[in-house]
N, CA, C and O atoms as CSV, one atom per row, in Angstrom:
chain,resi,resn,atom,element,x,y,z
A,1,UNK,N,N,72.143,86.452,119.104
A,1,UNK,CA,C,73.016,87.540,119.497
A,1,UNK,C,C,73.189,88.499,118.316
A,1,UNK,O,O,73.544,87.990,117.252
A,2,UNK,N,N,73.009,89.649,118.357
A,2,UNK,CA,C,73.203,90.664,117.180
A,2,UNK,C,C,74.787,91.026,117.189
A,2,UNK,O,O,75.608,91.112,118.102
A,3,UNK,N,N,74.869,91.209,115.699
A,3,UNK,CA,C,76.372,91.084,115.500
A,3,UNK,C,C,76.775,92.162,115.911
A,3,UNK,O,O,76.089,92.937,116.577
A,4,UNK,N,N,78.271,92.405,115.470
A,4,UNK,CA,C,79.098,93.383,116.397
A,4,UNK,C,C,78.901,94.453,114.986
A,4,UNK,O,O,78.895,94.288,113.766
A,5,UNK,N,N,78.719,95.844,116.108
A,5,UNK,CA,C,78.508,96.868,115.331
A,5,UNK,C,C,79.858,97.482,114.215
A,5,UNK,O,O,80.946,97.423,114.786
A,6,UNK,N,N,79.912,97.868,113.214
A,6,UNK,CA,C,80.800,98.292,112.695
A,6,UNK,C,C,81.205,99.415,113.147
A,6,UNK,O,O,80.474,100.401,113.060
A,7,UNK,N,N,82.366,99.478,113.679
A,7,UNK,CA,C,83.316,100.927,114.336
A,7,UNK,C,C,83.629,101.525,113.367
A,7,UNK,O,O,84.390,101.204,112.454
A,8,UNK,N,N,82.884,102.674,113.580
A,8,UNK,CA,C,83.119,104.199,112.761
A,8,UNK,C,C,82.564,103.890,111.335
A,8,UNK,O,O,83.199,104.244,110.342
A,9,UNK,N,N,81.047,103.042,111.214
A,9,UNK,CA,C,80.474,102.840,110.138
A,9,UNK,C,C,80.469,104.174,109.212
A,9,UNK,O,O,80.759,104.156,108.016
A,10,UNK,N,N,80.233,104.908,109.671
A,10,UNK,CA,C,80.023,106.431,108.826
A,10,UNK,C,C,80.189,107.897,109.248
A,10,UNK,O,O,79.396,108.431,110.024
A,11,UNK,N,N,80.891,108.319,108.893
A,11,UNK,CA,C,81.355,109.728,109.823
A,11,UNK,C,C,81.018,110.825,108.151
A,11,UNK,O,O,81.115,110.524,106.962
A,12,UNK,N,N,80.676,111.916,108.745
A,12,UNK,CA,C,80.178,112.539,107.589
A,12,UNK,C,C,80.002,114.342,108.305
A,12,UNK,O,O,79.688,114.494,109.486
A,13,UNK,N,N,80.224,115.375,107.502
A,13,UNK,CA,C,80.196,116.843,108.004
A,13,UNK,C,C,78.947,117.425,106.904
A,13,UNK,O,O,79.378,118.231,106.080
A,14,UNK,N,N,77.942,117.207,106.838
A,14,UNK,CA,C,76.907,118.172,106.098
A,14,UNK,C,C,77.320,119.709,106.095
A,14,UNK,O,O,76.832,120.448,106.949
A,15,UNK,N,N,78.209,120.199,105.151
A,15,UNK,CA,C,78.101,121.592,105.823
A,15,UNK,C,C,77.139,122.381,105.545
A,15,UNK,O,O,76.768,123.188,106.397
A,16,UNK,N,N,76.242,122.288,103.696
A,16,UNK,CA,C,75.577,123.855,103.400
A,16,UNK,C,C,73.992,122.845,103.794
A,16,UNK,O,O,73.593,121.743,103.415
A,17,UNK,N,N,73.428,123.916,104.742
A,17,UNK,CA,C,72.316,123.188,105.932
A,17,UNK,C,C,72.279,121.918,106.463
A,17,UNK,O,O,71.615,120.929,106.154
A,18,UNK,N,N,73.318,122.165,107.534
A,18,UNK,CA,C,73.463,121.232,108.154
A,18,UNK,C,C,72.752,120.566,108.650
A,18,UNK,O,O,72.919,119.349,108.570
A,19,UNK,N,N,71.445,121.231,109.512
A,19,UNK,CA,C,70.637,120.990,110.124
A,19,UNK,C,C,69.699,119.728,109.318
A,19,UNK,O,O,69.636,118.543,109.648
A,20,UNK,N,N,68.964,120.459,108.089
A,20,UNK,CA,C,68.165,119.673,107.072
A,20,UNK,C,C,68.990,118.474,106.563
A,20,UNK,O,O,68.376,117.407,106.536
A,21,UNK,N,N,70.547,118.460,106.069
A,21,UNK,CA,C,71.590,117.700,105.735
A,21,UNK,C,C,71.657,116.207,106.866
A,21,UNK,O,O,71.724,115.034,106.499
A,22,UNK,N,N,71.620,116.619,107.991
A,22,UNK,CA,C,71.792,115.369,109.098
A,22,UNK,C,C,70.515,114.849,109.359
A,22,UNK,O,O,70.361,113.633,109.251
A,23,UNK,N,N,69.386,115.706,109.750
A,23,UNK,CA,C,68.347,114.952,109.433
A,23,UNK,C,C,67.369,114.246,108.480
A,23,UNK,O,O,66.222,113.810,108.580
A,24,UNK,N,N,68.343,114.319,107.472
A,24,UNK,CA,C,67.986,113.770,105.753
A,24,UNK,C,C,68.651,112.260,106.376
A,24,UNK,O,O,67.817,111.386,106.614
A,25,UNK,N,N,69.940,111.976,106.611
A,25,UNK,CA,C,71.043,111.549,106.811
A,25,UNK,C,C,70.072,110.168,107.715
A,25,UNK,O,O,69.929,109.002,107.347
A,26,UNK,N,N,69.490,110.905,109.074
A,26,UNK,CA,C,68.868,110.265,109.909
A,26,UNK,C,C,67.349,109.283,109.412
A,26,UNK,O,O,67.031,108.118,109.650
A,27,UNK,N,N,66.762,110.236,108.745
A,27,UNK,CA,C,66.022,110.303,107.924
A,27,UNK,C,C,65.653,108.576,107.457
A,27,UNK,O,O,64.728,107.785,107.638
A,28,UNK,N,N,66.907,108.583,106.806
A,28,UNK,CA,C,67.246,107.299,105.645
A,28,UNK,C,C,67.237,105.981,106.391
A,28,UNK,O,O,67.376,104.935,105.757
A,29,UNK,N,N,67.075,105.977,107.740
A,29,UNK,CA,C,67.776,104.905,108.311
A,29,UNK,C,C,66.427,103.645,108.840
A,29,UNK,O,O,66.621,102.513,109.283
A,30,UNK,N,N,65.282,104.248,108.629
A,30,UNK,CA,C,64.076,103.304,109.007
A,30,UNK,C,C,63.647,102.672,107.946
A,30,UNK,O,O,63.034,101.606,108.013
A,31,UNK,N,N,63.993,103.407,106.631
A,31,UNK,CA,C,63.899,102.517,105.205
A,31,UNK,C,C,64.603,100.924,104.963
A,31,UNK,O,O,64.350,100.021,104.166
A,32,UNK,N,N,65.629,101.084,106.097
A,32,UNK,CA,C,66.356,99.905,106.017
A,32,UNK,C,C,66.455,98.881,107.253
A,32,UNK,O,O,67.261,98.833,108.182
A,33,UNK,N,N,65.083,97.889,106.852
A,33,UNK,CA,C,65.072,96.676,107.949
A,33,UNK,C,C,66.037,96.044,108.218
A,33,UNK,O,O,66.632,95.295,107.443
A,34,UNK,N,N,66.404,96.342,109.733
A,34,UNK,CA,C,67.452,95.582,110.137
A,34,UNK,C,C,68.870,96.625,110.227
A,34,UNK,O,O,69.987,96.222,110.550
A,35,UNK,N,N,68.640,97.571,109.982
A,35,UNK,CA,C,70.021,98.436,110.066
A,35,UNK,C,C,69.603,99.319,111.132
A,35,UNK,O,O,69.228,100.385,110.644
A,36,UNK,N,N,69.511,99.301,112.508
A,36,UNK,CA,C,69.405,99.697,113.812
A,36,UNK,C,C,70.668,100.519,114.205
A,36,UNK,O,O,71.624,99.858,114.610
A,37,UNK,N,N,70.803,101.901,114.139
A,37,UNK,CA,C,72.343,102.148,114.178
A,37,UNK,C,C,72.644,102.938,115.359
A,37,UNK,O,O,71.582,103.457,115.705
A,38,UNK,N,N,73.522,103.256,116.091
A,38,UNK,CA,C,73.984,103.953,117.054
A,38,UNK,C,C,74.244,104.965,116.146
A,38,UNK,O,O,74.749,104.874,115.027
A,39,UNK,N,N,73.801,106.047,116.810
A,39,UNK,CA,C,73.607,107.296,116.125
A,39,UNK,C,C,74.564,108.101,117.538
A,39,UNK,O,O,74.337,107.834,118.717
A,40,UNK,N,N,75.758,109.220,117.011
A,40,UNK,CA,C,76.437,109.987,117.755
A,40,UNK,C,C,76.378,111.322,116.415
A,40,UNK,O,O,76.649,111.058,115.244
A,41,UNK,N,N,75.980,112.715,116.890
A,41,UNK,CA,C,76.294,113.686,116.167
A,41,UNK,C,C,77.259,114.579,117.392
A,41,UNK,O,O,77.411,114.235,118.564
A,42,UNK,N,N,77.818,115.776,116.735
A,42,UNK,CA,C,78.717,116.630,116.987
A,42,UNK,C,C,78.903,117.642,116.610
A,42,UNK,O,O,79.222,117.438,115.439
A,43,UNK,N,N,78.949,119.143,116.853
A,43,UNK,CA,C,78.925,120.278,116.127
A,43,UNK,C,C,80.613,120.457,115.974
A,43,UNK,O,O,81.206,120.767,117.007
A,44,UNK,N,N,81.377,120.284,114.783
A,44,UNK,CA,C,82.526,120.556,114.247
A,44,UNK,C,C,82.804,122.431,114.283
A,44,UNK,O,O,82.305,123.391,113.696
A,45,UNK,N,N,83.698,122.265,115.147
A,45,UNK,CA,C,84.233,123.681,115.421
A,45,UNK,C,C,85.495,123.905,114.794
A,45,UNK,O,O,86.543,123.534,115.323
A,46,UNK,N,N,85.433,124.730,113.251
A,46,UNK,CA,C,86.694,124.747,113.093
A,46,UNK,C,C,87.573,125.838,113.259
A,46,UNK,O,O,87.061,126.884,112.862
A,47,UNK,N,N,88.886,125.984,113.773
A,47,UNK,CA,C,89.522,126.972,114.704
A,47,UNK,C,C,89.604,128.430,114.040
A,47,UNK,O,O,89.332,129.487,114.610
A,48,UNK,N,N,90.100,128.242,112.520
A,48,UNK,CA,C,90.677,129.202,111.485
A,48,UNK,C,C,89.908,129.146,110.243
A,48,UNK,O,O,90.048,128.081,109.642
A,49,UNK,N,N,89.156,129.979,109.710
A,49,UNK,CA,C,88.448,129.404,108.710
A,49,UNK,C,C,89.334,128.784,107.235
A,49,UNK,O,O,90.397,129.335,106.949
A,50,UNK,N,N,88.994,128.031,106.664
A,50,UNK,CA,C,89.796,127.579,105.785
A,50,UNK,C,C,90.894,126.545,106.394
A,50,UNK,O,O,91.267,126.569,107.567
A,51,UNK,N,N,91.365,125.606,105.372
A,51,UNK,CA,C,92.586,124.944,106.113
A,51,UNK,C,C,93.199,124.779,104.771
A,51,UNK,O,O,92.674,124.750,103.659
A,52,UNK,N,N,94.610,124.666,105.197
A,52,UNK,CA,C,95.232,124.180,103.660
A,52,UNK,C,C,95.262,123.167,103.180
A,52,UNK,O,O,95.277,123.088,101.952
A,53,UNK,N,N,95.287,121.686,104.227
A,53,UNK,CA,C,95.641,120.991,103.616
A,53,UNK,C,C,94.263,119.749,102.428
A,53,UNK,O,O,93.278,119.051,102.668
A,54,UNK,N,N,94.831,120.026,101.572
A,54,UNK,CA,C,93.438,119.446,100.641
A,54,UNK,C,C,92.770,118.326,100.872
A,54,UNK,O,O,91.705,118.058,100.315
A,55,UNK,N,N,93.427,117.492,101.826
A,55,UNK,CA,C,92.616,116.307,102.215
A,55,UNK,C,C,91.977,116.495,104.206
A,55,UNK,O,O,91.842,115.584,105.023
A,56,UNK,N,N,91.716,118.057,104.406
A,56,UNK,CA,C,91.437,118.223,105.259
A,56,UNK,C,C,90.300,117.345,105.281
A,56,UNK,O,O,89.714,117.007,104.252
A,57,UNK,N,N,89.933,116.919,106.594
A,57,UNK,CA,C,88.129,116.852,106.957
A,57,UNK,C,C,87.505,117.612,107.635
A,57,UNK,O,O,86.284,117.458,107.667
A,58,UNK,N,N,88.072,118.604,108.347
A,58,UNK,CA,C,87.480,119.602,109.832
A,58,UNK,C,C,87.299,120.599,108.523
A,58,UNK,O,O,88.174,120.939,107.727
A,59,UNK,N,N,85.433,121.086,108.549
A,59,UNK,CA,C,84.943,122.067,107.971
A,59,UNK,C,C,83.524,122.313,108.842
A,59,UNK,O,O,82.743,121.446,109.235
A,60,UNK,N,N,83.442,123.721,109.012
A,60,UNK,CA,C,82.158,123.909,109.562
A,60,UNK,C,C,81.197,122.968,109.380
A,60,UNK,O,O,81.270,122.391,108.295
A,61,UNK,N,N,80.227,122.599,110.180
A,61,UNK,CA,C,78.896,121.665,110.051
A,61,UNK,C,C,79.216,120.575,110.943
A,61,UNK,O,O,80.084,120.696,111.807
A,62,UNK,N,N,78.346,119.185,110.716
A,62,UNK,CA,C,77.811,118.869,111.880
A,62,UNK,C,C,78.454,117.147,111.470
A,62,UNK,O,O,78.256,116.567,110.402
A,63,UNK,N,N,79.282,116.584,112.719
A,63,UNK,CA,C,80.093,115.343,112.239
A,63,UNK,C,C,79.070,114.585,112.877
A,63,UNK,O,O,78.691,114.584,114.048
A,64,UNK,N,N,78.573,113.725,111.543
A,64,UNK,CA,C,77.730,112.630,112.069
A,64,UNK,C,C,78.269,111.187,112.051
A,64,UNK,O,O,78.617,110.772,110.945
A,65,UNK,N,N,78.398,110.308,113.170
A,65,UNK,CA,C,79.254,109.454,113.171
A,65,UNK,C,C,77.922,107.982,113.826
A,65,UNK,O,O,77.533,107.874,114.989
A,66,UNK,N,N,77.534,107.116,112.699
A,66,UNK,CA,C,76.745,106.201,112.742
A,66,UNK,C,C,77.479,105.046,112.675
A,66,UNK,O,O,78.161,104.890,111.663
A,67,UNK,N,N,77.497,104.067,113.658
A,67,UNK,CA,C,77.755,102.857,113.892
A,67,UNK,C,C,76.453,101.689,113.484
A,67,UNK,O,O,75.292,101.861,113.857
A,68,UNK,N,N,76.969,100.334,112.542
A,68,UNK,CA,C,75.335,99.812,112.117
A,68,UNK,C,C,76.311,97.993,112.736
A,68,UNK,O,O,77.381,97.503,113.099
A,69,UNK,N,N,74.761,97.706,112.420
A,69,UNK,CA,C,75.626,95.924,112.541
A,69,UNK,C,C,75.517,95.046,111.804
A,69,UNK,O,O,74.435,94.594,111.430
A,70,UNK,N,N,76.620,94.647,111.464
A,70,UNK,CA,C,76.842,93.730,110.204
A,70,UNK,C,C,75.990,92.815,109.682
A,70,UNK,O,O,75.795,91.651,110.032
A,71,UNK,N,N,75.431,93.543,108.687
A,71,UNK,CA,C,73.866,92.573,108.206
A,71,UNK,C,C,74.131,92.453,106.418
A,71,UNK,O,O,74.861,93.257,105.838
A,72,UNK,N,N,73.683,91.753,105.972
A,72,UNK,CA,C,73.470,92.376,105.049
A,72,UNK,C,C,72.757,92.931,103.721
A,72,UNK,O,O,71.655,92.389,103.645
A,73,UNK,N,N,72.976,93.826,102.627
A,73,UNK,CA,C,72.823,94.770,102.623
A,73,UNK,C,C,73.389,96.337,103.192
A,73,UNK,O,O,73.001,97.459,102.867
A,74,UNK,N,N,74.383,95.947,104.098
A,74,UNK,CA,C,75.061,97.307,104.642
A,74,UNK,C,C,75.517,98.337,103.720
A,74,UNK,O,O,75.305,99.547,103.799
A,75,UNK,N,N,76.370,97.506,102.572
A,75,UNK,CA,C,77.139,98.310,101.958
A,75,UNK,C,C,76.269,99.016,100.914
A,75,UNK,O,O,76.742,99.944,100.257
A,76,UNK,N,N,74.981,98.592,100.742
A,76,UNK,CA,C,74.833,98.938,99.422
A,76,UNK,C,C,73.747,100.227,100.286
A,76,UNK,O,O,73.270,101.146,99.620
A,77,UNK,N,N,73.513,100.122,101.602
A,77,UNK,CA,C,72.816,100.883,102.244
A,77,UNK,C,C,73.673,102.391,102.790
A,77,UNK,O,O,73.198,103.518,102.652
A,78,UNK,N,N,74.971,102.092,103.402
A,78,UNK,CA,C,75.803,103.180,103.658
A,78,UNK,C,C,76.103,103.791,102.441
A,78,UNK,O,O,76.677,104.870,102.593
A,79,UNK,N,N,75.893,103.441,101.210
A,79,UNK,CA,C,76.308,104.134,99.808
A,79,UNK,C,C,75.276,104.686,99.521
A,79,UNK,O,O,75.303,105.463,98.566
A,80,UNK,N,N,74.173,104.496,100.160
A,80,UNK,CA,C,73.350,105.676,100.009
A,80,UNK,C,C,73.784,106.705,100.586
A,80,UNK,O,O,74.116,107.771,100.068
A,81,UNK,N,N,73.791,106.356,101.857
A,81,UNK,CA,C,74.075,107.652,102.855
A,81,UNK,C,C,75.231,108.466,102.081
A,81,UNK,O,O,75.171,109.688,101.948
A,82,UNK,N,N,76.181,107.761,101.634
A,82,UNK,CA,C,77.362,108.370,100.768
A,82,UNK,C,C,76.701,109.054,100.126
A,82,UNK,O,O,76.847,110.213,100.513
A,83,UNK,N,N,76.070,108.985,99.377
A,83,UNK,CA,C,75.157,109.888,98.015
A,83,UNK,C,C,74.415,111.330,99.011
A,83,UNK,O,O,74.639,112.538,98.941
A,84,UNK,N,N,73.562,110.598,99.819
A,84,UNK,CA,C,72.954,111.993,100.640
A,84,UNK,C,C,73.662,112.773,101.100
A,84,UNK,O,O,73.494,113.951,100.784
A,85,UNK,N,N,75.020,112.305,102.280
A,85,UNK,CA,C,75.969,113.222,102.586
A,85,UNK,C,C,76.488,114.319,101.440
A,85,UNK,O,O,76.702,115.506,101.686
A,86,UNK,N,N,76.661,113.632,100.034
A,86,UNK,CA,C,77.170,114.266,99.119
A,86,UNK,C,C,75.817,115.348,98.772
A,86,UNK,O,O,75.635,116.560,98.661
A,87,UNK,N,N,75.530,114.891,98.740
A,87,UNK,CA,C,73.942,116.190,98.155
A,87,UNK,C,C,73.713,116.829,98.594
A,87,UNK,O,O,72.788,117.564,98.246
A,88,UNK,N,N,74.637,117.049,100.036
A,88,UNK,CA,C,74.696,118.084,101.148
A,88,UNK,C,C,76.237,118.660,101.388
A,88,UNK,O,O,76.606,119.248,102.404
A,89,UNK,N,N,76.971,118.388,100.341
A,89,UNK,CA,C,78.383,119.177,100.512
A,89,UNK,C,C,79.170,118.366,101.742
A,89,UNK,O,O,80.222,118.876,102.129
A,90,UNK,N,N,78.749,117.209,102.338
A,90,UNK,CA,C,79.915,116.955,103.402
A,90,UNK,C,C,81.151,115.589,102.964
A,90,UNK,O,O,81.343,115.037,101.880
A,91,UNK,N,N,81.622,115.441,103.916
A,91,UNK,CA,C,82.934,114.382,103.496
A,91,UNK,C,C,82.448,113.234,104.590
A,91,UNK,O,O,81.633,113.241,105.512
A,92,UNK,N,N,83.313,112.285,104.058
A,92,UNK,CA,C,83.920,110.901,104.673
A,92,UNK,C,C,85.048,111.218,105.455
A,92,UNK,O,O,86.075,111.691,104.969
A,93,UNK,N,N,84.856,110.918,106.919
A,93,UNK,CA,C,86.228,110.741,107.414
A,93,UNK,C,C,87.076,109.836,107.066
A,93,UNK,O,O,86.784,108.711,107.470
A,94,UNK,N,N,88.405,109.957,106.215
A,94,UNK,CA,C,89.021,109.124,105.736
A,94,UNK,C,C,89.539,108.073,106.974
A,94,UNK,O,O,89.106,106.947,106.726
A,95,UNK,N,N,90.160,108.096,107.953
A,95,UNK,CA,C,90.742,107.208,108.657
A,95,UNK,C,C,89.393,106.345,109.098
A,95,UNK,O,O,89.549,105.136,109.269
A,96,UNK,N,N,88.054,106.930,109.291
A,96,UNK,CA,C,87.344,105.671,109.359
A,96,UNK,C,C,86.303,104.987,108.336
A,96,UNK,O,O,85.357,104.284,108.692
A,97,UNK,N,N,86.646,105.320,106.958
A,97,UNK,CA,C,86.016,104.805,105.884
A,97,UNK,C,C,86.925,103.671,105.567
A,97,UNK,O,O,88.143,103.796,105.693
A,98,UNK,N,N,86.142,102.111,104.992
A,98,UNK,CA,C,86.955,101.350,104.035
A,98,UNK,C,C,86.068,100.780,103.291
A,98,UNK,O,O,86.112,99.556,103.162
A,99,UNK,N,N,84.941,101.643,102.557
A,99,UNK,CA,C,84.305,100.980,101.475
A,99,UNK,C,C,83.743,101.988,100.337
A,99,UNK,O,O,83.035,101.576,99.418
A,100,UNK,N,N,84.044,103.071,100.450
A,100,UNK,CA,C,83.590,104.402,99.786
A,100,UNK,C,C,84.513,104.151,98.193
A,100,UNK,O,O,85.717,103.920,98.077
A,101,UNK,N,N,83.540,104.282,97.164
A,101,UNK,CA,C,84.147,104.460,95.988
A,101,UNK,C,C,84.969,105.644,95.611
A,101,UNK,O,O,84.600,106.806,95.777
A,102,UNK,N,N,86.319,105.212,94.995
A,102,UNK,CA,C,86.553,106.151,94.507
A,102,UNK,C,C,86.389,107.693,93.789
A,102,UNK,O,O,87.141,108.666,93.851
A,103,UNK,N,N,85.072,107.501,93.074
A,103,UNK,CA,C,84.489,108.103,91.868
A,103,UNK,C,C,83.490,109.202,93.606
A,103,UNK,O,O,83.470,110.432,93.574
A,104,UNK,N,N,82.988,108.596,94.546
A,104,UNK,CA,C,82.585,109.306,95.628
A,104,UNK,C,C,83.281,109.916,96.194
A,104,UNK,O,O,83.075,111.119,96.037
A,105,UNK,N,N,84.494,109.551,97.170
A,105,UNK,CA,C,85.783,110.174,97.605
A,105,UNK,C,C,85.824,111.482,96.572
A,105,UNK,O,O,85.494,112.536,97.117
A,106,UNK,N,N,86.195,111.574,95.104
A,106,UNK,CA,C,86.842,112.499,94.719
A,106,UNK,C,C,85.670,113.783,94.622
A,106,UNK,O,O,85.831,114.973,94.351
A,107,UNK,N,N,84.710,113.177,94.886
A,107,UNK,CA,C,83.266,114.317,94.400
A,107,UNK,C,C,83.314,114.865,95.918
A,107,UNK,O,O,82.428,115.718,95.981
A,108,UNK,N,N,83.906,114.760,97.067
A,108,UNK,CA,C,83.454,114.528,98.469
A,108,UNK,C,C,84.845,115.583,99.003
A,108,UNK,O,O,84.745,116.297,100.001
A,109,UNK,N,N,86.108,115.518,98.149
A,109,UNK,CA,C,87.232,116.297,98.611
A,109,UNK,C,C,87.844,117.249,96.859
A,109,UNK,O,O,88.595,116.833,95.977
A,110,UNK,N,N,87.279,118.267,96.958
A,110,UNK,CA,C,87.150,118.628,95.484
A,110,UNK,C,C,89.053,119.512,95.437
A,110,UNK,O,O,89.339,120.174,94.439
A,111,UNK,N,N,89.976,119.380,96.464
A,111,UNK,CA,C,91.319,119.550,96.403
A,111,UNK,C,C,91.614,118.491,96.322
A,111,UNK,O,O,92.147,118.375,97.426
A,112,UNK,N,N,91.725,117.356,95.781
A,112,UNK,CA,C,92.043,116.003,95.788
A,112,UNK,C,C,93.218,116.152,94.485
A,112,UNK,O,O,94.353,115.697,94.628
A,113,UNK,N,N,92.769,116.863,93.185
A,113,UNK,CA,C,93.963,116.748,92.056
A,113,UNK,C,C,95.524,117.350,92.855
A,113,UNK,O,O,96.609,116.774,92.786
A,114,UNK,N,N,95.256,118.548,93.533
A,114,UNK,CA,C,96.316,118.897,94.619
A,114,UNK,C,C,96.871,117.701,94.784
A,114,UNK,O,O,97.637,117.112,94.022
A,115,UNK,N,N,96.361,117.299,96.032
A,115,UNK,CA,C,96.651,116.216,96.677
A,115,UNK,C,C,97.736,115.230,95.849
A,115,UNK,O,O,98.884,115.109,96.277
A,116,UNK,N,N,97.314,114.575,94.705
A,116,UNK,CA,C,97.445,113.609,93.768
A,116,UNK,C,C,98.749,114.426,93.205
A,116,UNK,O,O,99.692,113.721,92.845
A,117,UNK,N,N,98.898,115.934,93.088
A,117,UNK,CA,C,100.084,115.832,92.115
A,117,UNK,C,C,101.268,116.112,93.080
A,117,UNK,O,O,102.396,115.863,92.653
A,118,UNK,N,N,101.098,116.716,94.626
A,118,UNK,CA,C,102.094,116.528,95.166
A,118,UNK,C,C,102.876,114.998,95.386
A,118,UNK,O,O,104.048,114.629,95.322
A,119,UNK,N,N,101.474,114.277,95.701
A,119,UNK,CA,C,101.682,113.405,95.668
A,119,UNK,C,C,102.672,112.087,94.865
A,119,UNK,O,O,103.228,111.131,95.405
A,120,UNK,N,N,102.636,112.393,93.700
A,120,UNK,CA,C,103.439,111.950,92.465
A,120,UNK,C,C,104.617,112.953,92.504
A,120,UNK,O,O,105.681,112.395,92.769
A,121,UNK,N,N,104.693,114.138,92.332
A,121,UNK,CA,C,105.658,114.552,92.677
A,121,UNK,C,C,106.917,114.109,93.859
A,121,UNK,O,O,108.117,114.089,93.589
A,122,UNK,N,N,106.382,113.806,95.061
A,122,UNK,CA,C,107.230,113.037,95.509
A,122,UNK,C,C,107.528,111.858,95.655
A,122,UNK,O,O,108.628,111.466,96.046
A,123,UNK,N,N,106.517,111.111,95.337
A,123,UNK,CA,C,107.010,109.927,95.312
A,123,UNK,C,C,106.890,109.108,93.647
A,123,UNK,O,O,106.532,107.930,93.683
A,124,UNK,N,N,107.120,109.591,92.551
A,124,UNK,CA,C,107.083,109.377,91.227
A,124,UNK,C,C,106.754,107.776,91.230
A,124,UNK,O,O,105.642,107.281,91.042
A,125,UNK,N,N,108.340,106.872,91.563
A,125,UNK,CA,C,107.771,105.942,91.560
A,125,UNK,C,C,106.579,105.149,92.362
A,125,UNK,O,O,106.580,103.931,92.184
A,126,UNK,N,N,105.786,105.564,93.032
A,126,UNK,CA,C,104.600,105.019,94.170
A,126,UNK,C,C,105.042,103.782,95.067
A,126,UNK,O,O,104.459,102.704,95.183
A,127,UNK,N,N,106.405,104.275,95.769
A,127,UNK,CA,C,106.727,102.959,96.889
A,127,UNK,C,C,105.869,103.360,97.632
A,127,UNK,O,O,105.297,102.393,98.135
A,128,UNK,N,N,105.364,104.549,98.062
A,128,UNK,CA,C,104.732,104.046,99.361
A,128,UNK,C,C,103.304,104.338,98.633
A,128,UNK,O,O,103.030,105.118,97.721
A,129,UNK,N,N,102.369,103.285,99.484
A,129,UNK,CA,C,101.046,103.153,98.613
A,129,UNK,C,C,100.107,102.305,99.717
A,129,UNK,O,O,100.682,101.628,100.569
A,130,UNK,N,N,99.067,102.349,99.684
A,130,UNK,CA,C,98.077,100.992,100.896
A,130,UNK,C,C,97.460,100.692,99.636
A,130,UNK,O,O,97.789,101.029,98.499
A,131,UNK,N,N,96.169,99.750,100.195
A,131,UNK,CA,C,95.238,99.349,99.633
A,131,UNK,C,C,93.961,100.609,99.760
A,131,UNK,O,O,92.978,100.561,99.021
A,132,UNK,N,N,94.116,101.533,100.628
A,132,UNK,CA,C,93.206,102.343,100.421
A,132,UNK,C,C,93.665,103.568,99.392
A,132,UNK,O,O,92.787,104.361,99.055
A,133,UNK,N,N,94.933,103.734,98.914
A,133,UNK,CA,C,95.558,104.657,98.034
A,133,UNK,C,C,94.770,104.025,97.059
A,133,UNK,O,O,93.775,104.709,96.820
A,134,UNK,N,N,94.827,102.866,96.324
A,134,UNK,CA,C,94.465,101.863,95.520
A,134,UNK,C,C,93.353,101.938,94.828
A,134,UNK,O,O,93.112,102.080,93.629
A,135,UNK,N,N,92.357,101.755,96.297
A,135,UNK,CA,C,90.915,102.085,96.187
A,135,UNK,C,C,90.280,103.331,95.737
A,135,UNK,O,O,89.363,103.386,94.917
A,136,UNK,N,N,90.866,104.386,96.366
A,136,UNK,CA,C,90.248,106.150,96.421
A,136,UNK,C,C,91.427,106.240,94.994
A,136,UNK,O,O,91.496,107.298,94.368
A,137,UNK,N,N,91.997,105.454,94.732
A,137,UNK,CA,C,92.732,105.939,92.614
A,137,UNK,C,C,93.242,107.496,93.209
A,137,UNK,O,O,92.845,108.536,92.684
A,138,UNK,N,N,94.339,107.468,94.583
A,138,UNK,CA,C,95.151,108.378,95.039
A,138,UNK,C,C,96.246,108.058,94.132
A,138,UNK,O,O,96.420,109.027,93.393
A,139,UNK,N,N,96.954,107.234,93.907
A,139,UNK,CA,C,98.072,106.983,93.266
A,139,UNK,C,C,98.777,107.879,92.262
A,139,UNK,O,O,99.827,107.510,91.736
């Protein structure tokens, strides 16, 4: 029985050439025996250009959202894709990432120091915090 696919393995917006960006993306995925993935893309329509908030994810380009099944080798395989997405200007959807390095995250949302000093600003002492604050070194 093949294992259960990982939900919301990789969500990603290529924006500068999108086109070449997702099929780089796609590209990568026969290099890796045994990583068979449900492939869903989407053209991201965003309403207003620009958004304020610095940990937006909705930016022009193309949301590619790959589901794989737990084999492994996964992680060290979706961290590629992390790297390619990045070599193409797009992001990680945060609510469905939980393995993306920090040091990636911050190259991936370049308003992130924003982020971080409101952040401390209100909450100085860091009561409220997850394990993914932890991870992405939001704190």
């Amino acid at each position: 029985m093949e294992p259960r696919l990982r939900s919301g393995g990789f969500s990603a917006v290529p924006v500068r050439d999108s086109h070449r960006g997702g099929r780089r993306v796609q590209e990568d995925h026969p290099r890796h025996p045994g990583q068979r993935p449900l492939l869903v893309s989407q053209r991201v329509q965003v309403i207003r250009p620009g958004n304020r908030a610095p940990l937006s994810f909705p930016i022009p380009g193309w949301n590619i959202c790959v589901d794989f099944p737990i084999k492994a080798g996964l992680n060290e395989f979706v961290s590629e894709l992390d790297r390619r997405v990045l070599e193409f200007g797009g992001r990680l959807y945060t609510a469905k990432d939980s393995r993306t390095t920090a040091e990636t995250f911050h190259a991936m949302y370049p308003r992130i120091d924003e982020w971080i000093a409101v952040r401390r600003k209100v909450d100085p002492l860091r009561v409220f915090a997850s394990d993914m604050a932890r991870r992405l070194e939001l704190l």
